[in-house]
Steps between C-alpha positions, in 0.01 A plus 500: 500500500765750602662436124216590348458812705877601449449441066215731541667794706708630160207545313267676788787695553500647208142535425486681870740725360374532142107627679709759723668631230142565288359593818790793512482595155109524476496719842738732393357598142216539644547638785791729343258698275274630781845631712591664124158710475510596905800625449439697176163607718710607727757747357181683261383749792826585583637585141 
């Protein structure tokens, strides 16, 4: 049982890593656009 468990750790280890990674990626487009227009928000009263 344990061998089975240790040929599968490789491949959950990378898919772990794979769904963080799109996880990161997704958040921070979308995430990143809304900081962008706050910021541009932002600096138009004092101009």
């Amino acid at each position: 049982m344990w061998n089975d468990l240790a040929a599968l750790a490789p491949p959950l280890t990378v898919a772990a890593v794979f769904f963080v990674g799109v996880f990161w990626v997704v958040r921070r487009e979308m995430g990143g656009k809304r900081r962008r227009e706050d910021t541009r928000e932002k600096r138009r009263p004092g101009q």
